[in-house]
PAROFI-438275 format. One record per residue: residue number from 1; residue in one letter; x, y, z of N, C-alpha, C in turn. Coordinates in steps of 0.2 Angstrom, whole numbers. Layout:
N
+-----+---+-------+-------+-------+-------+-------+-------+-------+-------+-------+
!   k ! r !   nxx !   nyy !   nzz !  caxx !  cayy !  cazz !   cxx !   cyy !   czz !
+-----+---+-------+-------+-------+-------+-------+-------+-------+-------+-------+
! NUM ! a !     X !     Y !     Z !     X !     Y !     Z !     X !     Y !     Z !
...
+-----+---+-------+-------+-------+-------+-------+-------+-------+-------+-------+
//
This chain:
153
+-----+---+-------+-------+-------+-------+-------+-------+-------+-------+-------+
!   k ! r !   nxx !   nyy !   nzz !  caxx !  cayy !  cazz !   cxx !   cyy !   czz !
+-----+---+-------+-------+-------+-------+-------+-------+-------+-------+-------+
!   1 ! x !  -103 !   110 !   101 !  -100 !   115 !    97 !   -93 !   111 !    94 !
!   2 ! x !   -92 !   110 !    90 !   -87 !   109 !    86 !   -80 !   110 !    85 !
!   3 ! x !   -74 !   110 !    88 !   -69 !   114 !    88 !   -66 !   114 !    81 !
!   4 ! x !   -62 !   119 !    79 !   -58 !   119 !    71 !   -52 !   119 !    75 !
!   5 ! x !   -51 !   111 !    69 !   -44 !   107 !    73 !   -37 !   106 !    68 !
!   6 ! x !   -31 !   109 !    68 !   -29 !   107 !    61 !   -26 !   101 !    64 !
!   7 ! x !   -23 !    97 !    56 !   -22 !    91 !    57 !   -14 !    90 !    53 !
!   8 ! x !    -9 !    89 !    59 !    -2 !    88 !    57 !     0 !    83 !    56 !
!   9 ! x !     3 !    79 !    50 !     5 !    75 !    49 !    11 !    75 !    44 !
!  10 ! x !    17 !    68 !    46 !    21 !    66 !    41 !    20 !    63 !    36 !
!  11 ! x !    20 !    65 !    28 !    18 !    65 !    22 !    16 !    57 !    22 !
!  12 ! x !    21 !    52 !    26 !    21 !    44 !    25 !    16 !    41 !    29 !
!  13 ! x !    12 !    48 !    33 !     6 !    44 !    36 !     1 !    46 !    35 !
!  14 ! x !    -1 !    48 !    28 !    -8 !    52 !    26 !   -12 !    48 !    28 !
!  15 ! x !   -12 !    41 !    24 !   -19 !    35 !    24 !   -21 !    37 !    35 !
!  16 ! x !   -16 !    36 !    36 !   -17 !    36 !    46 !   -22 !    45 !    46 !
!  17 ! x !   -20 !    49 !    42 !   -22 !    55 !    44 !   -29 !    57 !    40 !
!  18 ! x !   -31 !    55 !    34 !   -36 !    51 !    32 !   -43 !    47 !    36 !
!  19 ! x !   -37 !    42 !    40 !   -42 !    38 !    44 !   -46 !    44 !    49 !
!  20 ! x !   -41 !    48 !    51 !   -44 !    50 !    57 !   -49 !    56 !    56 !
!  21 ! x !   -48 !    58 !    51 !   -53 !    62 !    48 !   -59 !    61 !    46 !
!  22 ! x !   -59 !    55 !    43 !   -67 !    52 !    43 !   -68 !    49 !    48 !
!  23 ! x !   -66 !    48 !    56 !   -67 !    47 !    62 !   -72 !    53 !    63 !
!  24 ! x !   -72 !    59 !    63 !   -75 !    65 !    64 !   -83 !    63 !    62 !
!  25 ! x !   -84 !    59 !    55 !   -88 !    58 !    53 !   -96 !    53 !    56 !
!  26 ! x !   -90 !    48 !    58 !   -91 !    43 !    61 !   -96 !    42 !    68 !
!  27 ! x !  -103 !    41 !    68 !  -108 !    43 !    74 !  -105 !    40 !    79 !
!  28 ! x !  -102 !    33 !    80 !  -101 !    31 !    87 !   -93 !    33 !    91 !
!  29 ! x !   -90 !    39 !    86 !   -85 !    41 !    88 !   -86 !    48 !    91 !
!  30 ! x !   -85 !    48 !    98 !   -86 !    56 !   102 !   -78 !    59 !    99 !
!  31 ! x !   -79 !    62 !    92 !   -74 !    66 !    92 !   -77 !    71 !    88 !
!  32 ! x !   -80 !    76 !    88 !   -84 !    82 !    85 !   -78 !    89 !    86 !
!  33 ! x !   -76 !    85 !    79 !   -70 !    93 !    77 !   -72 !    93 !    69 !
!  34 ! x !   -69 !    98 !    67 !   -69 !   102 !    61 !   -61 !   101 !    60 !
!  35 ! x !   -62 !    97 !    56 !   -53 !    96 !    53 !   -51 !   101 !    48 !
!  36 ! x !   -45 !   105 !    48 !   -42 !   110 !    45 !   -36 !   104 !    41 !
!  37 ! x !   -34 !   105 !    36 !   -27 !   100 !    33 !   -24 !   102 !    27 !
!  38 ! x !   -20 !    98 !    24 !   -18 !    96 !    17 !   -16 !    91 !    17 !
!  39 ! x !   -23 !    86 !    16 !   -22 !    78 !    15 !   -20 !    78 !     7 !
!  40 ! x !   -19 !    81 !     3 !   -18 !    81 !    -3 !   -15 !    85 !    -2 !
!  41 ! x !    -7 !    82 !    -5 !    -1 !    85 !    -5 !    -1 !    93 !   -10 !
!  42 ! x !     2 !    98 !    -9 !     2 !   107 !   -11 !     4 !   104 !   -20 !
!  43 ! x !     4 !   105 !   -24 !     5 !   103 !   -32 !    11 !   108 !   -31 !
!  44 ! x !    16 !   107 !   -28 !    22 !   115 !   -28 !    28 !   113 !   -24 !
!  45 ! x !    34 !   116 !   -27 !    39 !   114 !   -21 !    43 !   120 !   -19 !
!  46 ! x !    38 !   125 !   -21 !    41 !   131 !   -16 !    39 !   132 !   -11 !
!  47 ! x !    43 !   132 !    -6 !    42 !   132 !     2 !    37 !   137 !     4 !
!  48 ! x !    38 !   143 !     1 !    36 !   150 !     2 !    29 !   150 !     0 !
!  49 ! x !    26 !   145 !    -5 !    21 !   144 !    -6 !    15 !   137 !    -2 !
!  50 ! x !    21 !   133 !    -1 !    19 !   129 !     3 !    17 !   129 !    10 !
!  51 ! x !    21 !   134 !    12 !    20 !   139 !    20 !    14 !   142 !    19 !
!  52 ! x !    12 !   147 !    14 !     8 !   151 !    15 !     0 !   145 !    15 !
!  53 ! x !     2 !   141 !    10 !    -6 !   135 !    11 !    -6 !   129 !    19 !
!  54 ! x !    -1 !   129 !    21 !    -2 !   126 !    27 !    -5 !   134 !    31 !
!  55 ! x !    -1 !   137 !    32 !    -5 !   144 !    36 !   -12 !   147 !    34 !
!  56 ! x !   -15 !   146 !    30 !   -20 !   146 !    26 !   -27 !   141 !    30 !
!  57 ! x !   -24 !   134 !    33 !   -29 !   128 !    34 !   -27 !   130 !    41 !
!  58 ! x !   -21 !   132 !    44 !   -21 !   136 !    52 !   -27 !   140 !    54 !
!  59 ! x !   -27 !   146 !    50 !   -31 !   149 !    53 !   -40 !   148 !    54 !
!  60 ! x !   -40 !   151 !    61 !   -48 !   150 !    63 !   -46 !   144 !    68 !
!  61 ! x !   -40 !   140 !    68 !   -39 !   133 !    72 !   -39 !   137 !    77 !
!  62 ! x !   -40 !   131 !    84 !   -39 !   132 !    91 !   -36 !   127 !    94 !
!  63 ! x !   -33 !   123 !    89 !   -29 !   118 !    92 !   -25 !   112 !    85 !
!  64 ! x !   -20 !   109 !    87 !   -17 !   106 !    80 !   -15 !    99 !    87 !
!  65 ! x !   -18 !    96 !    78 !   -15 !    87 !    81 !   -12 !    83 !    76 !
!  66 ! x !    -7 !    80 !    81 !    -1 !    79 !    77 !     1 !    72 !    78 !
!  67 ! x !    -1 !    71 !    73 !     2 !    61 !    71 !     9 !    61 !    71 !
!  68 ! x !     9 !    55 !    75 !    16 !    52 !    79 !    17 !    48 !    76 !
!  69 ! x !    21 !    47 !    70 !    22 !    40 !    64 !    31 !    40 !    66 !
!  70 ! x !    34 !    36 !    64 !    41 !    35 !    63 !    45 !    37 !    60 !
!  71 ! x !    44 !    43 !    57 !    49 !    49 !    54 !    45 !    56 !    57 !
!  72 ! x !    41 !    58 !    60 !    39 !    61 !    64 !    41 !    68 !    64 !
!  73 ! x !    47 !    63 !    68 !    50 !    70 !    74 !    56 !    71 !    69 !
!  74 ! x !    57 !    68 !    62 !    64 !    74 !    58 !    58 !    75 !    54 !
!  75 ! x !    55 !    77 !    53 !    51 !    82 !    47 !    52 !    88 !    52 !
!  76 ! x !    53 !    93 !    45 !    56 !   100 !    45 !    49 !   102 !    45 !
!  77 ! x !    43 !    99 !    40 !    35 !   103 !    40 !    32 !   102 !    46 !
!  78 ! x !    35 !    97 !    49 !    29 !    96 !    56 !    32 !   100 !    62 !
!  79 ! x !    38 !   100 !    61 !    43 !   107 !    68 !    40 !   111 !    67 !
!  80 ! x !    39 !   114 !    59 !    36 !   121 !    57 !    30 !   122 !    59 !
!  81 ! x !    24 !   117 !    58 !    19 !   118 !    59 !    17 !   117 !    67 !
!  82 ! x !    19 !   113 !    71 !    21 !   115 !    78 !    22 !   121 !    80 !
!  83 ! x !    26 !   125 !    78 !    31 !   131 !    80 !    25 !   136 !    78 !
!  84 ! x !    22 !   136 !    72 !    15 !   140 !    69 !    11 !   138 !    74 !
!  85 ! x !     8 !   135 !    76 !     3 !   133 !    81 !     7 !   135 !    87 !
!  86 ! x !     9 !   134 !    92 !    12 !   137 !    96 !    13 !   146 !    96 !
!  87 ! x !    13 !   148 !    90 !    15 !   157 !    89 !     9 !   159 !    89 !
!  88 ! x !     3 !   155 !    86 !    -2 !   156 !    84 !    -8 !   157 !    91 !
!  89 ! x !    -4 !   154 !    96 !   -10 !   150 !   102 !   -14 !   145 !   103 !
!  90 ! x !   -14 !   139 !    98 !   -15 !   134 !    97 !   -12 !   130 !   104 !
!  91 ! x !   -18 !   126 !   107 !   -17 !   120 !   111 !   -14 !   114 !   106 !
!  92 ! x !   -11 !   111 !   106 !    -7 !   104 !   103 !    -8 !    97 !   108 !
!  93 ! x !   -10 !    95 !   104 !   -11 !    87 !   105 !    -6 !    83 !   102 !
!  94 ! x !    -5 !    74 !   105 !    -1 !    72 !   101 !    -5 !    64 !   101 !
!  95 ! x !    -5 !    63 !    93 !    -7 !    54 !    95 !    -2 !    50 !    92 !
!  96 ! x !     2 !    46 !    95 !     6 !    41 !    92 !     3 !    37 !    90 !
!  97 ! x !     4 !    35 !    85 !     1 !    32 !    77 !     4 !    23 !    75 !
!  98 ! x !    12 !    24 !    79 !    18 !    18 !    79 !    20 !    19 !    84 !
!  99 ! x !    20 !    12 !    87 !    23 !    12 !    93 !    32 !    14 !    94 !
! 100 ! x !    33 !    15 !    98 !    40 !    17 !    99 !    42 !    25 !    94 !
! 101 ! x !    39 !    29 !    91 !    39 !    34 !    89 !    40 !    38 !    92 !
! 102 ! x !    46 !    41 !    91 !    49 !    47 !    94 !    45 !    54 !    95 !
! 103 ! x !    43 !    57 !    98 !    38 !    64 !   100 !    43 !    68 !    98 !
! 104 ! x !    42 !    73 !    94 !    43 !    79 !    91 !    44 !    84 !    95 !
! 105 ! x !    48 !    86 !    96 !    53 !    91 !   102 !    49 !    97 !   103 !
! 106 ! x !    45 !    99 !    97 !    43 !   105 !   100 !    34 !   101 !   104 !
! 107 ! x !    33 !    96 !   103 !    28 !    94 !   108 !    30 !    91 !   114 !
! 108 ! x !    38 !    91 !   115 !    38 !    89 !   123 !    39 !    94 !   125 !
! 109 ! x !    43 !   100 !   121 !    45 !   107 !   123 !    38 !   110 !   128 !
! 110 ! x !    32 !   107 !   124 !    27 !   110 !   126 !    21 !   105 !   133 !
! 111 ! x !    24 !   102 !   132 !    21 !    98 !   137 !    14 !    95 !   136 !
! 112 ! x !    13 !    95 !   129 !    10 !    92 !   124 !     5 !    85 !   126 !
! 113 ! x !     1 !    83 !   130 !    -1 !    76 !   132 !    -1 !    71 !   124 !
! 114 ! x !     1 !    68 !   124 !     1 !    63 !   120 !    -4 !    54 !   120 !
! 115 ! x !    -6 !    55 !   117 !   -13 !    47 !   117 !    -9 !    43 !   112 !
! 116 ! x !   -13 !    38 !   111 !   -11 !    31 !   107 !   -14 !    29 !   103 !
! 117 ! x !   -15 !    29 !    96 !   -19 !    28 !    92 !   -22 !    20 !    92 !
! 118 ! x !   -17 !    16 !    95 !   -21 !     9 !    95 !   -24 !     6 !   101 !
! 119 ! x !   -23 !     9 !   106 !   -27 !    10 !   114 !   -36 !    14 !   114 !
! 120 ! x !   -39 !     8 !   112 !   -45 !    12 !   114 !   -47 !    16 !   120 !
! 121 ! x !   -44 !    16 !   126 !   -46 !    19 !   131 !   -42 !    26 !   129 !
! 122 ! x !   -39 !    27 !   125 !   -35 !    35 !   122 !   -39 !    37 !   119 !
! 123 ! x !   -42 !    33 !   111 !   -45 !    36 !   105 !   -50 !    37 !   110 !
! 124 ! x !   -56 !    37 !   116 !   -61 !    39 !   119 !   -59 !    46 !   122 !
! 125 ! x !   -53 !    46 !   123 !   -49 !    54 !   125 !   -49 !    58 !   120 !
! 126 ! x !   -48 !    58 !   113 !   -46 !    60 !   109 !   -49 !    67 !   108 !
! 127 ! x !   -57 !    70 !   111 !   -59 !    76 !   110 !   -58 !    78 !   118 !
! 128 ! x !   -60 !    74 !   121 !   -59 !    77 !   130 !   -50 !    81 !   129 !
! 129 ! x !   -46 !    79 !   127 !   -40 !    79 !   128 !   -37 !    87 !   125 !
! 130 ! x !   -43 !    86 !   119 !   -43 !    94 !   114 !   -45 !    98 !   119 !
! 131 ! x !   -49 !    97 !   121 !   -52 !   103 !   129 !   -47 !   104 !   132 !
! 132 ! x !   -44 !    99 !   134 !   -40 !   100 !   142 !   -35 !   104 !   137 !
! 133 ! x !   -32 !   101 !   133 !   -26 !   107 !   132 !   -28 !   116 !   127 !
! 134 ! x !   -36 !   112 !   124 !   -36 !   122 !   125 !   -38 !   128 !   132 !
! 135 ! x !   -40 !   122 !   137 !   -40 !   124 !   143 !   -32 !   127 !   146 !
! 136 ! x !   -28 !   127 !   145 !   -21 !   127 !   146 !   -18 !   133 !   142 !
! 137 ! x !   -23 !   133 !   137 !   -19 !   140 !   132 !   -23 !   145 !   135 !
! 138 ! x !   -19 !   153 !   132 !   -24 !   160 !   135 !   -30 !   161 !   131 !
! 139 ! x !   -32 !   157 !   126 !   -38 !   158 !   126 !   -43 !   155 !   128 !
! 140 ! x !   -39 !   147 !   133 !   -45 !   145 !   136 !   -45 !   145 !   143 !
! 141 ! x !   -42 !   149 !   144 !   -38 !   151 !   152 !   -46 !   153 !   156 !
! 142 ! x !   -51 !   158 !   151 !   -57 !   158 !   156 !   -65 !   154 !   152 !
! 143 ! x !   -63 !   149 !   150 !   -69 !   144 !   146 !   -70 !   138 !   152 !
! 144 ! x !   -78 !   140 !   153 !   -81 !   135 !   159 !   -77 !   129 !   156 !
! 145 ! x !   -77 !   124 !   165 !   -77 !   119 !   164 !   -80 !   114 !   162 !
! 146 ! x !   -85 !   115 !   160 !   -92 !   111 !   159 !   -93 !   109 !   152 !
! 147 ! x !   -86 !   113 !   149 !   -89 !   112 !   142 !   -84 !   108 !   137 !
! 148 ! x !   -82 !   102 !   139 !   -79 !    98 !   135 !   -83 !    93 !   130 !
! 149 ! x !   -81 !    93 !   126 !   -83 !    90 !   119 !   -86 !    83 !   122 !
! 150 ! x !   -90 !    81 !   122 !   -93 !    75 !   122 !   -98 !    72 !   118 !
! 151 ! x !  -101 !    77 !   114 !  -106 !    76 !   108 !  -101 !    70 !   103 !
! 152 ! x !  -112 !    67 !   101 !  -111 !    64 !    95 !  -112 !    66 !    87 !
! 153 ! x !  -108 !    66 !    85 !  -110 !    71 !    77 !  -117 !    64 !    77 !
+-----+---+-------+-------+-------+-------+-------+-------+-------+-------+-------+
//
């Protein structure tokens, strides 16, 4: 089964959040999620508007993954949509994207496992890891343990 997964990134790391996207699609890639986003930027610069389309691809999510690029952790939209995912119940993932990339406050706040986008033995983590941390939230607090993501699309 397929998780709905949003997908958080720094406006300067779309092509990285892109790639990862079409990973989902990718048969020898065991990452079977349903990507939720705004890989094309909102055509608007009201916040209030902007807000309501990122909380828009939130809902139905069970978990948010958040690209760890090099401005990262001072984007005011990726706090936000951290802080929305966490309100929401959302399990949170972090993959760093660039090495030396600082982790976004509200993912250490939350103890957040963090992977490496250029470590293969992480990217083979990348849906195991969605488990473990919806296992950790209340709504996966009573989900067998047998049922981590290892399917091929």
């Amino acid at each position: 089964m397929a998780r709905r997964v949003f997908l958080s990134y720094q406006h300067r790391d779309q092509m990285k959040a892109k790639g990862l996207n079409l990973a989902t699609y990718n048969k020898n890639v065991k990452l079977d999620v349903s990507m939720r986003h705004l890989l094309d930027p909102v055509n608007s610069s009201d916040p209030a508007y902007i807000t309501r389309k990122i909380k828009e691809q939130l809902k139905g999510t069970s978990a948010t993954i958040i690209l760890i690029g090099k401005d990262t952790a001072k984007s005011d939209w990726v706090a936000n949509e951290i802080e929305w995912s966490r309100e929401k119940g959302n399990a949170l993932v972090g993959i760093r994207i660039e090495d030396g990339a600082a982790v976004p406050e509200g993912l250490t706040e939350s103890g957040a496992e963090i992977l490496d986008w250029a470590k293969p033995s992480d990217v083979q983590e990348f849906a195991p890891a969605i488990e473990r941390a919806i296992r950790g939230t209340a709504r996966g607090a009573n989900m067998p343990t047998n049922s981590i993501a290892t399917c091929r699309r």
